[in-house]
LUMFI-58369 format. One record per residue: residue number from 1; x, y, z of N, C-alpha, C, O in turn. Coordinates in nm, 2 decimals, always signed. Example, Ala and Ser with C-alpha at 12.3 -4.5 7.8 and 13.67 -1.06 7.14 Angstrom:
<sites>
{1,{+1.32,-0.57,+0.78},{+1.23,-0.45,+0.78},{+1.32,-0.33,+0.78},{+1.42,-0.33,+0.85}}
{2,{+1.28,-0.22,+0.71},{+1.37,-0.11,+0.71},{+1.29,+0.00,+0.79},{+1.34,+0.11,+0.80}}
</sites>
This chain:
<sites>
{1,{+15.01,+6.67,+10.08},{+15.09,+6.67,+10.20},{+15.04,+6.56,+10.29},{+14.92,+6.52,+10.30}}
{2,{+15.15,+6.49,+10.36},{+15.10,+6.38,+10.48},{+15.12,+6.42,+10.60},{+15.23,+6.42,+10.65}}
{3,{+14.94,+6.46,+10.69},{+14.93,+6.48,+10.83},{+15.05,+6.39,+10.90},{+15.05,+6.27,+10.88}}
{4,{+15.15,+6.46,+10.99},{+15.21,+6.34,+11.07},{+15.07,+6.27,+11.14},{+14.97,+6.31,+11.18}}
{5,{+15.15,+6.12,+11.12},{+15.10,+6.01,+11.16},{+15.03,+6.04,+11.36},{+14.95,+5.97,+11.41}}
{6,{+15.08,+6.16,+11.41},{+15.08,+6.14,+11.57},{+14.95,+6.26,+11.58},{+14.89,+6.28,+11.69}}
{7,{+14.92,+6.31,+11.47},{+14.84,+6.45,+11.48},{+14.68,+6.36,+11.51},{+14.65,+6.27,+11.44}}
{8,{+14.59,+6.39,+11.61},{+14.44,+6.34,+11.66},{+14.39,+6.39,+11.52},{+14.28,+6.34,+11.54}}
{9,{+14.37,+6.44,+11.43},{+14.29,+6.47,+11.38},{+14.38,+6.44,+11.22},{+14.48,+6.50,+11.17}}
{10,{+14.31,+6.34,+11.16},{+14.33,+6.28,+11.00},{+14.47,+6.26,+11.01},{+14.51,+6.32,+10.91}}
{11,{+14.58,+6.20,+11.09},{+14.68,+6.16,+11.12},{+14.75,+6.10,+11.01},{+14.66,+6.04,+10.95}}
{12,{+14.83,+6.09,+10.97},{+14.87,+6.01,+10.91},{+14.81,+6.02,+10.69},{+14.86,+5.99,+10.58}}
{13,{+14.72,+6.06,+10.75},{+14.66,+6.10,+10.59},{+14.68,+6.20,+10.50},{+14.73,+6.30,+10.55}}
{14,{+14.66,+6.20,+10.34},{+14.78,+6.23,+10.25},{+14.64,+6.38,+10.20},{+14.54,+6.35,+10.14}}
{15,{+14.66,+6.50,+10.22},{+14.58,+6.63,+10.19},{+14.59,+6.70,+10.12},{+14.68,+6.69,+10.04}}
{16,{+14.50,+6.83,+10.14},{+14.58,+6.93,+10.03},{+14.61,+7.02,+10.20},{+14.54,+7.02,+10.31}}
{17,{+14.71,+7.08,+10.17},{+14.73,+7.20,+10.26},{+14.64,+7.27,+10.32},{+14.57,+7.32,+10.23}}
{18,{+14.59,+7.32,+10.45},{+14.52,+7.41,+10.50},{+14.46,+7.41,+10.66},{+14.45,+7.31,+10.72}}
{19,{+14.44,+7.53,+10.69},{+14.39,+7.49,+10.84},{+14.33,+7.62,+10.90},{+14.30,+7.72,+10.83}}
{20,{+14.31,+7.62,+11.01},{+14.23,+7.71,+11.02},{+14.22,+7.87,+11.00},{+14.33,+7.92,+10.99}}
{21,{+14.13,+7.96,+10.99},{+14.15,+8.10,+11.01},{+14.15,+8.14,+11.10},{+14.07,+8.12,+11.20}}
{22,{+14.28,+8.25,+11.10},{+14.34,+8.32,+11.21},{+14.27,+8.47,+11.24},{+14.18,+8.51,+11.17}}
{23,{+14.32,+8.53,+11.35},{+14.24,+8.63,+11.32},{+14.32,+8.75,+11.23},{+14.26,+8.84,+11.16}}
{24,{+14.46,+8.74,+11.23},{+14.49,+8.82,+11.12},{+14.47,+8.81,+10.98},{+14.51,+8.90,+10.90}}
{25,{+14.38,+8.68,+10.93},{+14.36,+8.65,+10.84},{+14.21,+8.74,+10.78},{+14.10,+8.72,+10.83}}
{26,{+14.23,+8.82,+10.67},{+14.11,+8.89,+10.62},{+13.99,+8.80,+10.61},{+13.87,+8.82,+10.65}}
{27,{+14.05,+8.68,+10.51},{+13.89,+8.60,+10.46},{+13.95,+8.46,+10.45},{+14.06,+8.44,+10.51}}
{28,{+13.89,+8.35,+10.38},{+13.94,+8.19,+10.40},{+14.04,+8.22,+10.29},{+14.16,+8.21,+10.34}}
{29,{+14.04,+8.26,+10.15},{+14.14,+8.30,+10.10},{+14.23,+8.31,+10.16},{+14.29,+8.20,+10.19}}
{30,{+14.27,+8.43,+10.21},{+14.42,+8.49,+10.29},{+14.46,+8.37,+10.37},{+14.58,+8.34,+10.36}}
{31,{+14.36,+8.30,+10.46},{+14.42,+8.18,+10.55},{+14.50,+8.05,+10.44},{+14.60,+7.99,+10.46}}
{32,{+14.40,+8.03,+10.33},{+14.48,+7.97,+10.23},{+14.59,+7.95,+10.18},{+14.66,+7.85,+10.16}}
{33,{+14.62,+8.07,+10.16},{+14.73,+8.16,+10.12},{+14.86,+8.08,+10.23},{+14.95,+8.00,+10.20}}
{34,{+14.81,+8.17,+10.38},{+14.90,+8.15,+10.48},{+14.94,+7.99,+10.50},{+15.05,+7.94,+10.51}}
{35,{+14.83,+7.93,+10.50},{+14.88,+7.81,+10.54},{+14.94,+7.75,+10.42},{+15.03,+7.69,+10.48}}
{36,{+14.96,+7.72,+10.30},{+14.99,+7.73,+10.20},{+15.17,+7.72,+10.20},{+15.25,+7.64,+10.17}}
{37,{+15.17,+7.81,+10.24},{+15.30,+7.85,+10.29},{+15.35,+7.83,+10.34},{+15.47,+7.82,+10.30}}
{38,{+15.30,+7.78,+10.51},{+15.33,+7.74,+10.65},{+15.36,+7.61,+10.63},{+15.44,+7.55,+10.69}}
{39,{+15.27,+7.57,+10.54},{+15.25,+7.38,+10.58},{+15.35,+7.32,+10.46},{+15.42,+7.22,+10.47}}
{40,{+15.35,+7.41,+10.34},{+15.40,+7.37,+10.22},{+15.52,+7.42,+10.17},{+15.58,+7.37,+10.08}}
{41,{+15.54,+7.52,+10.23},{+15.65,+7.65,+10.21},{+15.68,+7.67,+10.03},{+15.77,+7.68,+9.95}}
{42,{+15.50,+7.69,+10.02},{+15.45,+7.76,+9.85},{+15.39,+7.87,+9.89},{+15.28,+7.87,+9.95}}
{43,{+15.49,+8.00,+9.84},{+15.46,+8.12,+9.87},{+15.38,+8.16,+9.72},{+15.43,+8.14,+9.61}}
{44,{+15.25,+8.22,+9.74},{+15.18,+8.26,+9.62},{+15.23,+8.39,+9.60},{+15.20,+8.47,+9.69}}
{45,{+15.29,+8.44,+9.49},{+15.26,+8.58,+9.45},{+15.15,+8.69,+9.47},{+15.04,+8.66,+9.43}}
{46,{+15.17,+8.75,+9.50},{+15.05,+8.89,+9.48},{+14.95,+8.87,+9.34},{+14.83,+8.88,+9.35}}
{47,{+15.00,+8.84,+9.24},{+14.90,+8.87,+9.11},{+14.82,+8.67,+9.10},{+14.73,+8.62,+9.03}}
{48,{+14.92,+8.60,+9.20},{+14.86,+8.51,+9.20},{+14.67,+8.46,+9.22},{+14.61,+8.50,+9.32}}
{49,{+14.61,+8.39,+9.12},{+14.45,+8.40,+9.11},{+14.43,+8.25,+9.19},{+14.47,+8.13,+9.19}}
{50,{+14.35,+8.32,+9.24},{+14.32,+8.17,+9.38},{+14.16,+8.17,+9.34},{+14.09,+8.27,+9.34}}
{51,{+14.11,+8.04,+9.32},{+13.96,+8.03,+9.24},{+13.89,+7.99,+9.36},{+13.94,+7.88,+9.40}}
{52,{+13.80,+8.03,+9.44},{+13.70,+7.92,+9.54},{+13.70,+7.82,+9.44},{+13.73,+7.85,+9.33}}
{53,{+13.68,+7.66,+9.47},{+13.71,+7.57,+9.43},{+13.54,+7.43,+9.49},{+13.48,+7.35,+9.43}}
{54,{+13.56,+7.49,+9.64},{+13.44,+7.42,+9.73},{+13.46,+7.45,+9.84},{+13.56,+7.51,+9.88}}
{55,{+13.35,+7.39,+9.94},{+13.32,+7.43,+10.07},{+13.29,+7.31,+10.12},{+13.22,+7.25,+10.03}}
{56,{+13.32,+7.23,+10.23},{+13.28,+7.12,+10.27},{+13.28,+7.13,+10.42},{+13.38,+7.16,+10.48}}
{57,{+13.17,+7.09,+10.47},{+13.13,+7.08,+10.64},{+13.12,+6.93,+10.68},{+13.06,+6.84,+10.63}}
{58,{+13.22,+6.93,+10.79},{+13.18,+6.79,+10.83},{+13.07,+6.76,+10.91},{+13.03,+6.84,+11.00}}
{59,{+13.00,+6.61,+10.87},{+12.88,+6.57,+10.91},{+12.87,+6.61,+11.03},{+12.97,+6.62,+11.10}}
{60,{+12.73,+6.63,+11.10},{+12.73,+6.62,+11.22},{+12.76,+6.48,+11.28},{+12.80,+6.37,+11.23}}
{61,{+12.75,+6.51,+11.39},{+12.79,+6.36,+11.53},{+12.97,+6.37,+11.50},{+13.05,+6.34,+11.60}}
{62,{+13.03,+6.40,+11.35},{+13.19,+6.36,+11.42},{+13.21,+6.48,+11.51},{+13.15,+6.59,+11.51}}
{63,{+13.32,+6.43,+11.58},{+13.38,+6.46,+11.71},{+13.42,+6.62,+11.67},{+13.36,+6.73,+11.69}}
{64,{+13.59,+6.59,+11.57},{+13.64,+6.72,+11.47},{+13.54,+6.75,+11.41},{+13.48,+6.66,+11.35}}
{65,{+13.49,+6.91,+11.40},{+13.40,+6.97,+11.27},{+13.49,+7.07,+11.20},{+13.56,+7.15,+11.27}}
{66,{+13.48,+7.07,+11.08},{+13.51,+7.18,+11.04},{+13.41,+7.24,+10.93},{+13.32,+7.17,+10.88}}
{67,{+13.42,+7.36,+10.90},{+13.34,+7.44,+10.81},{+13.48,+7.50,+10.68},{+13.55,+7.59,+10.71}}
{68,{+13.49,+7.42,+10.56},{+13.65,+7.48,+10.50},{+13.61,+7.52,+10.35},{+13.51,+7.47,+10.30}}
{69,{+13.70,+7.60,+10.30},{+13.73,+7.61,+10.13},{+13.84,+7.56,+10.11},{+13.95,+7.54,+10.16}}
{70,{+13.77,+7.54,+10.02},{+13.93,+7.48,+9.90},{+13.91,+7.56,+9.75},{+13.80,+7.59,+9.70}}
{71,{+14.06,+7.58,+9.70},{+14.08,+7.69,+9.67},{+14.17,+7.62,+9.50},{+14.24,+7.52,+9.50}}
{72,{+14.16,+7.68,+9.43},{+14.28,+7.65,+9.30},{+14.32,+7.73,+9.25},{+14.27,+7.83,+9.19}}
{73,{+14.48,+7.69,+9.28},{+14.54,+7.81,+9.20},{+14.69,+7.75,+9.13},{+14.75,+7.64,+9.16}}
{74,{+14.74,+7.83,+9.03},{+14.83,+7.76,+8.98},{+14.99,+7.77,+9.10},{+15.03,+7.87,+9.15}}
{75,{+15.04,+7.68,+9.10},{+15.16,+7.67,+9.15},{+15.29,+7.75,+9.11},{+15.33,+7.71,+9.00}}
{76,{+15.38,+7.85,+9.15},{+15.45,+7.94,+9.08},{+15.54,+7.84,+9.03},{+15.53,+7.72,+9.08}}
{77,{+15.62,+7.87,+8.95},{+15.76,+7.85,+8.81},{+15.85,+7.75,+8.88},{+15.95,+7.81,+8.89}}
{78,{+15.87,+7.65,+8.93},{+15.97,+7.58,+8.99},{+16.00,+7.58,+9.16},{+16.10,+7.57,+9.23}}
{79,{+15.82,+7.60,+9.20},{+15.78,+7.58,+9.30},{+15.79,+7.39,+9.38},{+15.73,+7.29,+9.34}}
{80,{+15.88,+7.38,+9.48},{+15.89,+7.27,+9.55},{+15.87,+7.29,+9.70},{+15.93,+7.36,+9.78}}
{81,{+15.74,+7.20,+9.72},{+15.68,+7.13,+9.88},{+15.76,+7.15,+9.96},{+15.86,+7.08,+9.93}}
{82,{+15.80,+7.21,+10.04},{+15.86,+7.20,+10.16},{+15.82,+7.11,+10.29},{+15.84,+7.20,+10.38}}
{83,{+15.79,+7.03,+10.34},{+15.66,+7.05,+10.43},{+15.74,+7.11,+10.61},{+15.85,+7.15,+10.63}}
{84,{+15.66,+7.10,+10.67},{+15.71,+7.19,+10.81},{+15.75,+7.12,+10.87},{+15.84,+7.18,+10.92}}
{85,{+15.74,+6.96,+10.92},{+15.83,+6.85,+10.98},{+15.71,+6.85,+11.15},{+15.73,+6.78,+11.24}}
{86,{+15.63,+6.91,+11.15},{+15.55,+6.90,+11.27},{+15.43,+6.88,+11.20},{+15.40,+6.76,+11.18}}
{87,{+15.32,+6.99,+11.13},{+15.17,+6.89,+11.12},{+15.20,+6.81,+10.97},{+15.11,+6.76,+10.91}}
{88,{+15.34,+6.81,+10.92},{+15.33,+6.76,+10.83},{+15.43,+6.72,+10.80},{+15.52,+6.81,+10.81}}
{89,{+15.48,+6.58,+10.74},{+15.55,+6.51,+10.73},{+15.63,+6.45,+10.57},{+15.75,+6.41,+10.55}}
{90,{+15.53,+6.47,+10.48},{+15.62,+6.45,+10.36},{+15.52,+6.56,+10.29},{+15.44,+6.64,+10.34}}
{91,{+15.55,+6.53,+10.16},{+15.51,+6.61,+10.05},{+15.54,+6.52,+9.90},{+15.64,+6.45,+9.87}}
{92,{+15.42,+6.56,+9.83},{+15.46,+6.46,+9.67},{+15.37,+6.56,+9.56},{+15.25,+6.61,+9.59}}
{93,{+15.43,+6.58,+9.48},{+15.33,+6.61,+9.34},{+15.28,+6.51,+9.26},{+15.35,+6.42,+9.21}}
{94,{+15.16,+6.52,+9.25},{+15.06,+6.38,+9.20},{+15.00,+6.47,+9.13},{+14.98,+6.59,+9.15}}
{95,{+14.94,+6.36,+8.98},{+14.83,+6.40,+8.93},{+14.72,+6.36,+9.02},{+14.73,+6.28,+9.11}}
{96,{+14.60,+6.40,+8.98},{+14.51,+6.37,+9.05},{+14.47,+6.22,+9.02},{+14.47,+6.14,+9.11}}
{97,{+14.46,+6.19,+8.94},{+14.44,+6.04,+8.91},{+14.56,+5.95,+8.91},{+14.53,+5.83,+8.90}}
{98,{+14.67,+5.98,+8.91},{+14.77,+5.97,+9.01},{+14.79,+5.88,+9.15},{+14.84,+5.78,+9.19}}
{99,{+14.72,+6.01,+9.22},{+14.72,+6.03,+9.37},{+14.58,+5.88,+9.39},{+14.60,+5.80,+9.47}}
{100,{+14.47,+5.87,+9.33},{+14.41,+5.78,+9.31},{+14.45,+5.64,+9.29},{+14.42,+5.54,+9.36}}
{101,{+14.50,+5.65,+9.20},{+14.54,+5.53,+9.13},{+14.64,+5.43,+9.31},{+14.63,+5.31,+9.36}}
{102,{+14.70,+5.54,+9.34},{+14.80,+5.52,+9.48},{+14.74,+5.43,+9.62},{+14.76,+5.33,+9.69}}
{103,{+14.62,+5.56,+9.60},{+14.55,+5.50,+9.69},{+14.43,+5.37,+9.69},{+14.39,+5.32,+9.79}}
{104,{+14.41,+5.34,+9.57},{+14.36,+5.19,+9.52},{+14.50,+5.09,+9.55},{+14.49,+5.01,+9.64}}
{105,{+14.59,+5.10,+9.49},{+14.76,+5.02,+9.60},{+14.76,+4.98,+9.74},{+14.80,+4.88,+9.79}}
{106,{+14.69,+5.10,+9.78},{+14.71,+5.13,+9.95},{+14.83,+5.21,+9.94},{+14.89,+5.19,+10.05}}
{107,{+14.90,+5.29,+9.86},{+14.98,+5.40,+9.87},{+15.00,+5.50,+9.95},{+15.09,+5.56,+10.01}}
{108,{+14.87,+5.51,+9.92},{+14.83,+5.67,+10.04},{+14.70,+5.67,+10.06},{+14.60,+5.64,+10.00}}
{109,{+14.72,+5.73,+10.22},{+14.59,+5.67,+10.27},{+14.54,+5.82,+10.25},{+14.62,+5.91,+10.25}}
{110,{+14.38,+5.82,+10.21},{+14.34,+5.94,+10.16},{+14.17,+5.91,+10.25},{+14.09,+5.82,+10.25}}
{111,{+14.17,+6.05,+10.29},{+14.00,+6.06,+10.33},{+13.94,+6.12,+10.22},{+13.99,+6.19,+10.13}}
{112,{+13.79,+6.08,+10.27},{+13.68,+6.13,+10.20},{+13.67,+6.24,+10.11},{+13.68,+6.22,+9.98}}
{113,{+13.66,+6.34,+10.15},{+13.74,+6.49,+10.11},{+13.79,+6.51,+10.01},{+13.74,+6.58,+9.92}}
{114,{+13.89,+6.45,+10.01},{+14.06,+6.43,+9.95},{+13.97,+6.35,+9.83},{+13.94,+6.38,+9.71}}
{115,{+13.96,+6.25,+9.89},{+13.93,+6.15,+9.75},{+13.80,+6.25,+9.65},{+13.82,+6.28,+9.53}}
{116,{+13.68,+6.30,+9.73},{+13.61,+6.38,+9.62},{+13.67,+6.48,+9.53},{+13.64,+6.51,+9.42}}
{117,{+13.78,+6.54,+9.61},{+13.86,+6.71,+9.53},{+13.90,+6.58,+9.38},{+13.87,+6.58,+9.27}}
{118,{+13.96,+6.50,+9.43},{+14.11,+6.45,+9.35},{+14.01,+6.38,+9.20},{+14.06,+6.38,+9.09}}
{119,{+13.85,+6.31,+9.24},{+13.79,+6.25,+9.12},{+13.75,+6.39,+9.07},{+13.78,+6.39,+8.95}}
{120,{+13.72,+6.50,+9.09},{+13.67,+6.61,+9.06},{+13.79,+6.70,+8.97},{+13.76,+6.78,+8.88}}
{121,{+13.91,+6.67,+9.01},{+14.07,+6.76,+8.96},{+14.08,+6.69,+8.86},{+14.13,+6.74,+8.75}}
{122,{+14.01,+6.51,+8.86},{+14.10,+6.44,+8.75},{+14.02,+6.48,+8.64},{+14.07,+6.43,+8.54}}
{123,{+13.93,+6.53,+8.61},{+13.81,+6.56,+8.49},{+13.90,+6.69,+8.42},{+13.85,+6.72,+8.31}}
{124,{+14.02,+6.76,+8.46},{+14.03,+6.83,+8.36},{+14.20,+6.78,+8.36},{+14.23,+6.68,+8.42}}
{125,{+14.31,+6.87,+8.29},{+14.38,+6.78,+8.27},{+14.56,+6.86,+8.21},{+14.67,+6.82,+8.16}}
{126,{+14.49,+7.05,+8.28},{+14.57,+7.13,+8.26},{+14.51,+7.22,+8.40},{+14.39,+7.24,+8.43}}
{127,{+14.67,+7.29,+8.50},{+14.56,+7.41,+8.54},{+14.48,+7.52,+8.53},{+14.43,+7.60,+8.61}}
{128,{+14.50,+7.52,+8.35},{+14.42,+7.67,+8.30},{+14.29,+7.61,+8.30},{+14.21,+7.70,+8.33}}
{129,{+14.23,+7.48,+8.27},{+14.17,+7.41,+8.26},{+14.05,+7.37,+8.39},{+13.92,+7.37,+8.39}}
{130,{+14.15,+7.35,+8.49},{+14.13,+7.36,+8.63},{+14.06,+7.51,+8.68},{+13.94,+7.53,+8.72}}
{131,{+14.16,+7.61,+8.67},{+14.05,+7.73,+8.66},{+13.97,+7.75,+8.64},{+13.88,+7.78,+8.71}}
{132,{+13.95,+7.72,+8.51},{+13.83,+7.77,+8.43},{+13.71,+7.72,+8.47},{+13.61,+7.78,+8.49}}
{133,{+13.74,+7.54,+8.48},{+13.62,+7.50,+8.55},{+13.56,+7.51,+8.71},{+13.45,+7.46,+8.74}}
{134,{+13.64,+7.56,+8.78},{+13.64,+7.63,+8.90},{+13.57,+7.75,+8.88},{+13.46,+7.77,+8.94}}
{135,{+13.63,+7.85,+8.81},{+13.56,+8.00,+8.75},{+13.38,+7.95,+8.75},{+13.32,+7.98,+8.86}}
{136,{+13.33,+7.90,+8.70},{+13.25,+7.85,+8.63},{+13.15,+7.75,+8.72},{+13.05,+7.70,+8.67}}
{137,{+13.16,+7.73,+8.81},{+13.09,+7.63,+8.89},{+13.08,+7.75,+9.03},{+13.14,+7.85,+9.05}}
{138,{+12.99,+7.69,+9.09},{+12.88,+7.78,+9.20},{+12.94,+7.67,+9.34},{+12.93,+7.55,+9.35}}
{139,{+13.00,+7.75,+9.43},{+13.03,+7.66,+9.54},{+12.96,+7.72,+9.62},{+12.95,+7.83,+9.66}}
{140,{+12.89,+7.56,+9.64},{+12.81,+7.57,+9.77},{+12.81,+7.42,+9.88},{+12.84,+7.31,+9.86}}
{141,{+12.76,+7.50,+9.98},{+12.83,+7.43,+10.09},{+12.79,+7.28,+10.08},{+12.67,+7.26,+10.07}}
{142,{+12.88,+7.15,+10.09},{+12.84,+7.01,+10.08},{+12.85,+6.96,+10.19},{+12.96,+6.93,+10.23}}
{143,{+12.76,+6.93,+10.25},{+12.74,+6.88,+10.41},{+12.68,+6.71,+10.38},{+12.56,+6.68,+10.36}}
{144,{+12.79,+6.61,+10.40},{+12.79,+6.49,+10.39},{+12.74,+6.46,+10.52},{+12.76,+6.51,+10.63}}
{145,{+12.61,+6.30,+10.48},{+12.53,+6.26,+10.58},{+12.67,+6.11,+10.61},{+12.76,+6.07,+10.54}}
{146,{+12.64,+6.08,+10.69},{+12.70,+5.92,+10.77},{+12.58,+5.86,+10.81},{+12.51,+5.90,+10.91}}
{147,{+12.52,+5.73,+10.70},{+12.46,+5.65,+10.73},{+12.49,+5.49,+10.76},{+12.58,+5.43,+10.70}}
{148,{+12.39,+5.41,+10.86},{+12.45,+5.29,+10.84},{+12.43,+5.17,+10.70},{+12.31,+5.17,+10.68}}
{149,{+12.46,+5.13,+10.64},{+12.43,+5.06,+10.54},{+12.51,+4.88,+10.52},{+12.62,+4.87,+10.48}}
{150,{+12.45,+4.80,+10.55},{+12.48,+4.67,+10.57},{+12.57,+4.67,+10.72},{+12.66,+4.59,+10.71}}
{151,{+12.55,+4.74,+10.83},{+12.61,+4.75,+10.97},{+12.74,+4.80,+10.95},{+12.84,+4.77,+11.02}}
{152,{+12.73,+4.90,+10.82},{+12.89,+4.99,+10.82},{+12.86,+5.12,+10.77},{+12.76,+5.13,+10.69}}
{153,{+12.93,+5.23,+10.82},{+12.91,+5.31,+10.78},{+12.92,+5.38,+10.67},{+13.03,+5.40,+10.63}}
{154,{+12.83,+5.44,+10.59},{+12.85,+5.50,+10.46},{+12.80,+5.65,+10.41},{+12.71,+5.70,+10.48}}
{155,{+12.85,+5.72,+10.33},{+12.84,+5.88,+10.29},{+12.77,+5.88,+10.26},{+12.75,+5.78,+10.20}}
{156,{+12.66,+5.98,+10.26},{+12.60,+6.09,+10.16},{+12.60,+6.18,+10.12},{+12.60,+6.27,+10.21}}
{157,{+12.60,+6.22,+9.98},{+12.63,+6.34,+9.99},{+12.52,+6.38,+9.86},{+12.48,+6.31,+9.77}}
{158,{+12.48,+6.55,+9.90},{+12.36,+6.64,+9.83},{+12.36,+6.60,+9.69},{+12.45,+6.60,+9.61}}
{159,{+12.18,+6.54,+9.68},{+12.17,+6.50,+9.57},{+12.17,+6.39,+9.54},{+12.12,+6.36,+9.43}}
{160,{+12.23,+6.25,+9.63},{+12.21,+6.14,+9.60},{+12.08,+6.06,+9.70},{+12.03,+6.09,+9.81}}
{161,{+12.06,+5.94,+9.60},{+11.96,+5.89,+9.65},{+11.95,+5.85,+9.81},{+12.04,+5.80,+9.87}}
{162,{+11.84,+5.87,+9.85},{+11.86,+5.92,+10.06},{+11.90,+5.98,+10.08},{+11.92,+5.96,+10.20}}
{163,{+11.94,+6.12,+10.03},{+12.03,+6.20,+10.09},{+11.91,+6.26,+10.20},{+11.92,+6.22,+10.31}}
{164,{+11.82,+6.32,+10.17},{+11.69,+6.40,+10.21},{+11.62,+6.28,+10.31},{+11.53,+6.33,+10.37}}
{165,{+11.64,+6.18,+10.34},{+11.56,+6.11,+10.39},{+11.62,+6.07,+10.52},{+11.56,+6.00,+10.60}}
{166,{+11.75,+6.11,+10.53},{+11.84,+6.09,+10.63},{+11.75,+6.20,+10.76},{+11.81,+6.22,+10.87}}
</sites>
C-alpha cells in the first residue's frame, strides 16, 4: 500500500497495511486483521491463520515511535486491494523481490522496515512456505540503533557488528 504522499508520518511510502491498536481491538492480531481491511479492504476469514511474523520498535530519538507486529497470512481466493483513498493512496501485488527490484529503479520509495520484511519474504517463494518459516522462527523484538557513519546516518540492527557498542 502507498501512504498518501500528505500523511506526517512515512508519507508517500509504499507498506504493508497496519496501524494502530484500538481499544476494541483484543490483541495486535485482531488490530491486524482490522486494519487489513480498513486500509486494504482484505477481509480475512474466520478460519483464516495469521502467523506473528516480527516485532519492530522504532529507534529511540525518532520523533514517530512505534512498538508493531507483522503478521503472515495467506490472502483469500481472488482477493483485490482496495485502498481507502485517505491514509492510502494506491495498492499493487509485488513479489517481494519484485517490490525490491522497483525500488533499486526508484519505483517505490520503501523504508527501512519495509525493505527488511520484503529481503526476508523473498527467501521463500510460496505462502505455505512463508508460513511455515514464520511458524518456526521466534519473534523477538528488533530495536534498530541510528548511528553516524562517514557524517550520515546509518542502521543497526541486533547482532551486527556495533550494535552493543552503540
Amino acid at each position: 500500500m502507498q501512504r498518501n504522499p500528505e500523511q506526517r508520518f512515512m508519507g508517500g511510502a509504499w507498506v504493508f497495511p497496519g496501524g494502530a491498536v484500538h481499544t476494541d481491538d483484543y490483541d495486535e492480531a485482531a488490530a491486524a486483521v482490522r486494519e487489513l481491511e480498513e486500509e486494504a479492504g482484505i477481509a480475512l476469514g474466520r478460519d483464516a491463520e495469521l502467523v506473528p511474523f516480527s516485532r519492530w520498535i522504532t529507534p529511540t530519538g525518532v520523533k514517530i515511535r512505534f512498538d508493531t507486529y507483522f503478521f503472515a497470512a495467506g490472502a483469500p481466493a481472488g482477493a483485490e486491494a482496495r485502498v481507502d483513498g485517505s491514509e492510502c493512496v494506491a495498492a499493487r501485488w509485488l513479489r517481494p523481490a519484485d517490490a525490491l527490484a522497483a525500488r533499486e529503479r526508484d519505483e517505490l520509495f520503501l523504508v527501512f522496515p519495509t525493505i527488511k520484511h520484503l529481503e526476508e519474504l523473498a527467501r521463500t517463494t510460496t505462502v505455505a512456505e512463508t508460513l511455515a518459516a514464520a511458524r518456526a522462527r521466534p519473534v523477538e523484538p528488533i530495536l534498530p540503533k541510528v548511528v553516524p557513519r562517514e557524517g550520515m546516518p546509518s542502521v543497526l540492527l541486533p547482532g551486527e557488528p556495533g550494535y552493543d557498542d552503540v
